[in-house]
PASEBA-1860 file (N, C-alpha, C; in nm, 3 decimals):
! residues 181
1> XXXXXXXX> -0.629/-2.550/-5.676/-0.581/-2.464/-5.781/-0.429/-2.454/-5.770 ~ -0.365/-2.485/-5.884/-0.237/-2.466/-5.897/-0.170/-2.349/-5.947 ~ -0.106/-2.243/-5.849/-0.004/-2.096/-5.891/0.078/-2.119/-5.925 ~ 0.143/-2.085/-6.057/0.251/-2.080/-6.067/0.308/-1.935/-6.051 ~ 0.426/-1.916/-6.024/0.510/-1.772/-5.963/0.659/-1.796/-6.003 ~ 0.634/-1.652/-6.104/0.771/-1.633/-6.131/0.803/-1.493/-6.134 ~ 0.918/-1.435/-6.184/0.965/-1.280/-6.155/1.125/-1.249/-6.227 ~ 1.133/-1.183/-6.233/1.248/-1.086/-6.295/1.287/-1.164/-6.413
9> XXXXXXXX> 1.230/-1.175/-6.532/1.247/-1.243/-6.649/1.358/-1.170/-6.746 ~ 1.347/-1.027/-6.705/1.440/-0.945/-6.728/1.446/-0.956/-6.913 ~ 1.348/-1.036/-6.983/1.365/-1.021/-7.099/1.220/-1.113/-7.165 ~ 1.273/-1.205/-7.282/1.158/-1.312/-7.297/1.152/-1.438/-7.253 ~ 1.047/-1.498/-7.251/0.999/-1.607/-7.143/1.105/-1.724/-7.188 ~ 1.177/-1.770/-7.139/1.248/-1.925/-7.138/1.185/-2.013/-7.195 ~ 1.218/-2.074/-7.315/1.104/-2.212/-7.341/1.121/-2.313/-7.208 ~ 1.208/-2.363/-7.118/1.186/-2.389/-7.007/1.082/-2.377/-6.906
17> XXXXXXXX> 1.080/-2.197/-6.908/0.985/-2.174/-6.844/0.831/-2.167/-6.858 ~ 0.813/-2.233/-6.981/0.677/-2.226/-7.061/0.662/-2.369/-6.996 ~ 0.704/-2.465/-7.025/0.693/-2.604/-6.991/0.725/-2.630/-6.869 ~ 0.761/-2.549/-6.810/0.768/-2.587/-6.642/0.657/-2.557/-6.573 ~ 0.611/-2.429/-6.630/0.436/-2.392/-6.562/0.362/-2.478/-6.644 ~ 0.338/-2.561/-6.745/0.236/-2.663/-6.803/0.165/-2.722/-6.685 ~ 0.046/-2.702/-6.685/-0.032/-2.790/-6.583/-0.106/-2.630/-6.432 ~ -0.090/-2.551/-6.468/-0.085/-2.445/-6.364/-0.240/-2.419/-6.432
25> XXXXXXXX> -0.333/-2.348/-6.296/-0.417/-2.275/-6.353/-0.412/-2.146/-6.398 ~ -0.303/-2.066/-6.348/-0.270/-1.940/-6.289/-0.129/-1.906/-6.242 ~ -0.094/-1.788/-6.330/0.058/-1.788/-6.272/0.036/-1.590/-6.285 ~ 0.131/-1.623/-6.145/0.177/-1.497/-6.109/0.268/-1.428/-6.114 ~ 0.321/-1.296/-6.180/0.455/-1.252/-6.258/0.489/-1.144/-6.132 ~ 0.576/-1.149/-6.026/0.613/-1.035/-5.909/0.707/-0.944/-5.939 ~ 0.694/-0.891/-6.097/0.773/-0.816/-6.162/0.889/-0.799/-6.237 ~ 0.985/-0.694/-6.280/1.050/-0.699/-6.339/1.057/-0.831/-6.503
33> XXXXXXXX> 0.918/-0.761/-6.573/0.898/-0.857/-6.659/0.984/-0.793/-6.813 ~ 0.984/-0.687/-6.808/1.086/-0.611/-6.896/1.051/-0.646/-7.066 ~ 0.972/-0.750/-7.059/0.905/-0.764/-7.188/0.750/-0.791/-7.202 ~ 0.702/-0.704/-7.285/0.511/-0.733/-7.274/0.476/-0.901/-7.332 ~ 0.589/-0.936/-7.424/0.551/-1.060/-7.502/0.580/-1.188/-7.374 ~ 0.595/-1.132/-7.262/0.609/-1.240/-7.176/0.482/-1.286/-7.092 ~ 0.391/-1.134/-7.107/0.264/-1.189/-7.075/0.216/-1.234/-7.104 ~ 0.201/-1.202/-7.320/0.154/-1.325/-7.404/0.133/-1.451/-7.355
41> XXXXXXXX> 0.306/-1.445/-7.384/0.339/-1.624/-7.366/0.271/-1.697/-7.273 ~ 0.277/-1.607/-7.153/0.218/-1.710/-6.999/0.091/-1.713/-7.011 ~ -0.035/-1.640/-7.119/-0.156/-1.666/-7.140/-0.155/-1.761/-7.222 ~ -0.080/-1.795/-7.343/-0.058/-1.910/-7.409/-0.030/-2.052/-7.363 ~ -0.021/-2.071/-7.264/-0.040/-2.202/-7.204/-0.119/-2.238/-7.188 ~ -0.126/-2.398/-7.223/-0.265/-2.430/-7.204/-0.340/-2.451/-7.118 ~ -0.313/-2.446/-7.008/-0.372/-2.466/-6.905/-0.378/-2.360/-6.787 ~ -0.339/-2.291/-6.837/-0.341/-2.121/-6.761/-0.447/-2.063/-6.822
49> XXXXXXXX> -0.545/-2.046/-6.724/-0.679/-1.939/-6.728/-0.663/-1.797/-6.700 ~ -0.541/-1.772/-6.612/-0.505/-1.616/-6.579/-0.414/-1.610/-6.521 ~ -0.339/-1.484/-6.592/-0.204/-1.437/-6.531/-0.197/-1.262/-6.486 ~ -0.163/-1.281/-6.374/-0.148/-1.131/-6.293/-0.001/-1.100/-6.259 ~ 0.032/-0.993/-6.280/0.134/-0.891/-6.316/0.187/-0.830/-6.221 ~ 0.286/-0.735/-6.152/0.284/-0.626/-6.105/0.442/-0.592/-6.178 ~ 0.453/-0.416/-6.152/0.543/-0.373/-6.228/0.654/-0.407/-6.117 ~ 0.788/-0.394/-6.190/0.924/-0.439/-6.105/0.980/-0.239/-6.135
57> XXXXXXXX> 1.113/-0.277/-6.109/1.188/-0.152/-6.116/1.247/-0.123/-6.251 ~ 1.210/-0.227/-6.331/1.250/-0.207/-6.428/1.117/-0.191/-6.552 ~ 1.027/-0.229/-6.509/0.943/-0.217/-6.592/0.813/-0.037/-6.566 ~ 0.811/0.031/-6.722/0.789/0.137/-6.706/0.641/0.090/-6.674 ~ 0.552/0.197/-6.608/0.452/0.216/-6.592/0.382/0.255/-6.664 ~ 0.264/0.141/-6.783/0.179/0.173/-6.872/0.262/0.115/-6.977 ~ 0.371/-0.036/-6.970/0.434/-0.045/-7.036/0.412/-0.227/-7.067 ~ 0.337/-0.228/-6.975/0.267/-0.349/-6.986/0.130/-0.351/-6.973
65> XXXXXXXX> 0.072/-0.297/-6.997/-0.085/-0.267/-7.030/-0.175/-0.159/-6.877 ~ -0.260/-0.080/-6.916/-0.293/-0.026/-6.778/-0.334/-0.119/-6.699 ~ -0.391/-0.187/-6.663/-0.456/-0.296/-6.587/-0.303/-0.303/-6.435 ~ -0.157/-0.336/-6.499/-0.103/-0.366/-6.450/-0.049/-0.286/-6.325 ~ -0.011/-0.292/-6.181/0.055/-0.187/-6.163/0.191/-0.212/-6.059 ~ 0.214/-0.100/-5.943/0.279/-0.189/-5.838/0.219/-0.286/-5.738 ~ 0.135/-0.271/-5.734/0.034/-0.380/-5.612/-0.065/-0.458/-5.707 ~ -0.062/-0.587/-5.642/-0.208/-0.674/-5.681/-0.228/-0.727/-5.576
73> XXXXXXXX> -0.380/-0.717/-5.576/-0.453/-0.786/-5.467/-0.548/-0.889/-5.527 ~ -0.537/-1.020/-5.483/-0.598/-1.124/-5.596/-0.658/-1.230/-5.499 ~ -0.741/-1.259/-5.560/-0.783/-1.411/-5.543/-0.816/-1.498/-5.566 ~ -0.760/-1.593/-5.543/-0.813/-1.752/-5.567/-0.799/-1.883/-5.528 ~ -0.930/-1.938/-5.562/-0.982/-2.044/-5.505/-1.014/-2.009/-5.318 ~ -1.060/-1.885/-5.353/-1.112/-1.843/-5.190/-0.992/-1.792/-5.119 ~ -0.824/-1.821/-5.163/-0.785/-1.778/-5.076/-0.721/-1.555/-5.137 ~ -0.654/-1.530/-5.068/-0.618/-1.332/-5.055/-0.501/-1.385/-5.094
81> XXXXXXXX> -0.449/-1.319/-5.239/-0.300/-1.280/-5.229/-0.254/-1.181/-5.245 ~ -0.147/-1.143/-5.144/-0.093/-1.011/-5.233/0.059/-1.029/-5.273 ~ 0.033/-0.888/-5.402/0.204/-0.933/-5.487/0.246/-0.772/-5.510 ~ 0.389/-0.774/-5.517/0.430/-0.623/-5.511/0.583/-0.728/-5.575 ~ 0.669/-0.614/-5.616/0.804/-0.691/-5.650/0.927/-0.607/-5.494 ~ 0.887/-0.536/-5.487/1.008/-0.520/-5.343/0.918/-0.593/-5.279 ~ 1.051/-0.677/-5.160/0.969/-0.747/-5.048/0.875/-0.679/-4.941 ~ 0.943/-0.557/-4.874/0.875/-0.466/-4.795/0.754/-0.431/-4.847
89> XXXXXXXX> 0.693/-0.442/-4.963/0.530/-0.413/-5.002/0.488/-0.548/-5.044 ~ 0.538/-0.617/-4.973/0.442/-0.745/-4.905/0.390/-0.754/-4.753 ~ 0.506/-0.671/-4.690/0.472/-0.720/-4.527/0.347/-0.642/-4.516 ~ 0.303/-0.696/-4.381/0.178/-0.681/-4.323/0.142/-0.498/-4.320 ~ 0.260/-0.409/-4.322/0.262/-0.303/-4.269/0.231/-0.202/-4.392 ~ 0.230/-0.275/-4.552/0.189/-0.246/-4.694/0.080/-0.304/-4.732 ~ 0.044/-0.376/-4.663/-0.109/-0.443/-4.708/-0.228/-0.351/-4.727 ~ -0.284/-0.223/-4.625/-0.344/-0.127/-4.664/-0.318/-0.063/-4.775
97> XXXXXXXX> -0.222/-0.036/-4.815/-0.182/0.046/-4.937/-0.143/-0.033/-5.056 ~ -0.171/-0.203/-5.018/-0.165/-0.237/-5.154/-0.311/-0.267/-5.192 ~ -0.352/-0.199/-5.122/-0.527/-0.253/-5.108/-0.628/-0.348/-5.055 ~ -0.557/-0.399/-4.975/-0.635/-0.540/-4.893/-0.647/-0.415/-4.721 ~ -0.789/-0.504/-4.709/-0.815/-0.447/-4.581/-0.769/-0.572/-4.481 ~ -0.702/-0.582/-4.443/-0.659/-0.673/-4.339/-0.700/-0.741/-4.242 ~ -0.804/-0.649/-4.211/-0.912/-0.710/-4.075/-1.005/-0.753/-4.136 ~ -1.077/-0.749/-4.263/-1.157/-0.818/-4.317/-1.120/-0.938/-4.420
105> XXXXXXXX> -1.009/-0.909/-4.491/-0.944/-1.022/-4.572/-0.809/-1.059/-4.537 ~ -0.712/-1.079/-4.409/-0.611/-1.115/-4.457/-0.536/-1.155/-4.527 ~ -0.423/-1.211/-4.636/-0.424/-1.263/-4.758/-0.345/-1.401/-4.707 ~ -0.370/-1.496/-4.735/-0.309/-1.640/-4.691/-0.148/-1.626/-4.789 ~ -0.135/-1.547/-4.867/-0.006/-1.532/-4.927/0.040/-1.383/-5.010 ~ 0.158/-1.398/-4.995/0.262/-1.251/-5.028/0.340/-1.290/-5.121 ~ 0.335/-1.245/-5.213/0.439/-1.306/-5.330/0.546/-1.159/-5.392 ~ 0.646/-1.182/-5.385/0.724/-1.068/-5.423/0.861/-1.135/-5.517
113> XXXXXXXX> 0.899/-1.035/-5.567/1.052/-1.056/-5.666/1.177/-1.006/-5.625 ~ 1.259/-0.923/-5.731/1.351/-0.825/-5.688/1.493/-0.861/-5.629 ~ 1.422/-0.985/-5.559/1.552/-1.053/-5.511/1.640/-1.109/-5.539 ~ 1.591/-1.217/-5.664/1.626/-1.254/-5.800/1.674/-1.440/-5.647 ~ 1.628/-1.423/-5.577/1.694/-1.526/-5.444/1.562/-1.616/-5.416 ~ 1.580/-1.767/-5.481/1.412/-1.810/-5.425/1.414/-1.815/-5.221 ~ 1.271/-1.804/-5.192/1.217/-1.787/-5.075/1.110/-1.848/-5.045 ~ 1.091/-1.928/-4.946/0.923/-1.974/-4.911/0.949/-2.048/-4.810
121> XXXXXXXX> 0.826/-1.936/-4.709/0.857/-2.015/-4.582/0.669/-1.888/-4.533 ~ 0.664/-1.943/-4.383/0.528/-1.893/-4.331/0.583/-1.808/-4.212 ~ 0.523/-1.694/-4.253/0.562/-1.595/-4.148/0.399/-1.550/-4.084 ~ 0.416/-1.465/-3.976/0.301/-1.474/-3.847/0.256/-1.311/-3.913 ~ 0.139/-1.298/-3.907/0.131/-1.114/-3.912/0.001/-1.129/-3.771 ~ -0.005/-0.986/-3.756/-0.140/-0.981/-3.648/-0.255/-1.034/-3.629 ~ -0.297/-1.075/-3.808/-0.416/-1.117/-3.827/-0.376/-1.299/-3.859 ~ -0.249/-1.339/-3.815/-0.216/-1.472/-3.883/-0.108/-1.500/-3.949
129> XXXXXXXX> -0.112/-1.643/-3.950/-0.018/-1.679/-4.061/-0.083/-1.654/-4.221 ~ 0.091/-1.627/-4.278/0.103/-1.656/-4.397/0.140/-1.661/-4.481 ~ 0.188/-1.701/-4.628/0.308/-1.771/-4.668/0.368/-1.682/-4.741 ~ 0.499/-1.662/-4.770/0.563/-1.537/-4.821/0.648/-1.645/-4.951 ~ 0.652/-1.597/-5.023/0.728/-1.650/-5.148/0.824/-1.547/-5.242 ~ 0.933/-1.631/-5.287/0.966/-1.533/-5.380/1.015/-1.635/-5.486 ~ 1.008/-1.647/-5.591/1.046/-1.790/-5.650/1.203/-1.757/-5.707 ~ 1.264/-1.641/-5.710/1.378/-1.640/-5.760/1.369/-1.551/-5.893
137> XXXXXXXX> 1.462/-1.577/-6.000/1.469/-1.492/-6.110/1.443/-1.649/-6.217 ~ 1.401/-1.551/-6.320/1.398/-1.714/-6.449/1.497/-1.691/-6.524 ~ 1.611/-1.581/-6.557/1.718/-1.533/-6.638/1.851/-1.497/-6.566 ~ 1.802/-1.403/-6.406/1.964/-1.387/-6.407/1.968/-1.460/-6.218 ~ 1.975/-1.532/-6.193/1.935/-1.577/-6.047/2.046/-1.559/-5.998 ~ 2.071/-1.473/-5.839/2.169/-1.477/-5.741/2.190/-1.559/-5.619 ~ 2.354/-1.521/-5.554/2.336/-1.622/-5.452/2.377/-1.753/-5.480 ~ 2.392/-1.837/-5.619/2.406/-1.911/-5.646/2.330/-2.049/-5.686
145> XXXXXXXX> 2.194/-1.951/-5.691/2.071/-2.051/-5.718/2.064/-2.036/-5.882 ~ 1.975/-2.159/-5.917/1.959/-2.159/-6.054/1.848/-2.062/-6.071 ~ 1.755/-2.037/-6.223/1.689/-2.033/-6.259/1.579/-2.107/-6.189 ~ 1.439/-2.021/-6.135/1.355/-2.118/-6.087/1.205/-2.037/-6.105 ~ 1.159/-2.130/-6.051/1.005/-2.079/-6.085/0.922/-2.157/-5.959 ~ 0.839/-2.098/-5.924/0.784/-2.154/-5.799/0.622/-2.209/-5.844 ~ 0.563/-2.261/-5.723/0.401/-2.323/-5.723/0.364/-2.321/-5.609 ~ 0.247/-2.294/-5.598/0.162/-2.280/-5.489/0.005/-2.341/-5.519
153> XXXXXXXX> -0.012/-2.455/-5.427/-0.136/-2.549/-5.444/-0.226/-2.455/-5.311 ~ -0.337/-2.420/-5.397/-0.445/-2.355/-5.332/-0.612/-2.458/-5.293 ~ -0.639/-2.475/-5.157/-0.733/-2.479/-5.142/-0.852/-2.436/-5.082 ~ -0.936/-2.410/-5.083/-1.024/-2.395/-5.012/-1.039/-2.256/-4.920 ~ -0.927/-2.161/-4.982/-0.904/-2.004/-4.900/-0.769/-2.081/-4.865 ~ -0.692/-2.149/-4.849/-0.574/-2.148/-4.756/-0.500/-2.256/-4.892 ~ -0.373/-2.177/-4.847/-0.217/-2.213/-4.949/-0.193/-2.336/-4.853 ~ -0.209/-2.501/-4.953/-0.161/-2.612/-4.896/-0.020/-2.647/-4.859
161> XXXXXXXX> 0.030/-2.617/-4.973/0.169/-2.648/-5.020/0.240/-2.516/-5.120 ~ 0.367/-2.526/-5.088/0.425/-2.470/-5.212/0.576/-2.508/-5.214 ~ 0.616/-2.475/-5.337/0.747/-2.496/-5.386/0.829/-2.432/-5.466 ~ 0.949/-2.485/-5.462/1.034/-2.384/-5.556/1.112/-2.480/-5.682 ~ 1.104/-2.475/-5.801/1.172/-2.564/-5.866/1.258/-2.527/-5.968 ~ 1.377/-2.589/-6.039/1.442/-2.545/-6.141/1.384/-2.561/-6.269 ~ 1.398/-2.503/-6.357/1.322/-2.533/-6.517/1.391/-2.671/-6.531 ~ 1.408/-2.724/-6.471/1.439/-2.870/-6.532/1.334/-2.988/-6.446
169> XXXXXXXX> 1.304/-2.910/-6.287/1.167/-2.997/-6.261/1.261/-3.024/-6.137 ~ 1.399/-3.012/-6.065/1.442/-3.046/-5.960/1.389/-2.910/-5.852 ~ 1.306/-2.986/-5.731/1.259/-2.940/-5.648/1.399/-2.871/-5.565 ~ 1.395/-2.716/-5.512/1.514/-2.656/-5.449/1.443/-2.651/-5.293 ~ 1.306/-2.615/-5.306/1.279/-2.543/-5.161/1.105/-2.617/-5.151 ~ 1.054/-2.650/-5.035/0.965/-2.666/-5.022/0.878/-2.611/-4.857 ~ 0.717/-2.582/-4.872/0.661/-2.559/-4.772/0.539/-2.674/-4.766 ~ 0.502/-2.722/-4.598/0.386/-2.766/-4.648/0.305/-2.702/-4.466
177> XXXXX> 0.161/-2.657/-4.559/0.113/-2.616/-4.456/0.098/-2.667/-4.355 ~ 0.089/-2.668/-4.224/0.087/-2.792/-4.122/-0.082/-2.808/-4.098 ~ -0.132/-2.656/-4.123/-0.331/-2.721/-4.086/-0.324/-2.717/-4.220 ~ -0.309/-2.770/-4.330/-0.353/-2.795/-4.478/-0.497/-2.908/-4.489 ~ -0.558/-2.864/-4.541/-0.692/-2.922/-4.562/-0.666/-3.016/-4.672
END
């Protein structure tokens, strides 16, 4: 299963960024979406079956549909993710309170925003490794990175690979799991 992950859109979706997730099953928004028509859009792809949300600091609460909130706890293709848009309600020490029980599901990935700075790399928690992402901003990116949007290839419960890329398709950052199935 292919994730796509993006965050702080800070307005409406990039035609870039419509055609850069083409081919995704699933994309994940780690907040600050600041427009509801951006959820539209990312269900409008064709090849996206589902897109999950969480609110940023900029986005009001109940302003993108109730469903949405600050925490998601998700899964797929067997594997636990969790998504919050500050990084600190990803670490291991927010996982109860974003709703994952930890000793029974660890989540093979943490996806967060806010930073507007892409990120991806595998960090250790008590119960394990596992992969922390942030794909950057798609409108106002810092630090000196472009516009990007990330992916994460899911199998079998465990994140194979992932990446970070520009809306133009040039790869910036990459992970690859080392036990990847």
């Amino acid at each position: 299963m292919l994730i796509g992950v993006v965050s702080d859109t800070h307005g409406p979706l990039p035609d870039a960024a419509y055609y850069a997730l083409y081919g995704c099953d699933a994309v994940v928004h780690a907040g600050d979406v600041c427009d509801p028509t951006v959820l539209r859009d990312l269900r409008a792809i064709p090849t996206v079956r589902q897109v999950w949300a969480v609110l940023g600091n900029n986005d009001l609460p109940g302003s993108l549909g109730p469903q949405v909130g600050r925490y998601a706890c998700l899964q797929a293709a067997g594997a636990h993710l969790v998504v919050a848009h500050y990084p600190h309600h990803v670490a291991p020490s927010h996982w109860e309170a974003a709703g994952l029980n930890p000793s029974v599901a660890p989540p093979a990935v943490a996806i967060h925003g806010h930073t507007h700075v892409p990120d991806v790399r595998q960090l250790t928690s008590p119960q394990g490794p596992y992969l922390l992402m942030c794909p950057g901003s798609l409108r106002r990116p810092r630090g000196g990175w472009p516009c990007a949007v990330g992916f994460i290839e899911v199998r079998a419960g465990v994140a194979s690979s992932a990446r970070i890329e520009t809306l133009q398709g040039e790869v910036l950052l990459t992970w690859l799991n080392p036990n990847r199935r």
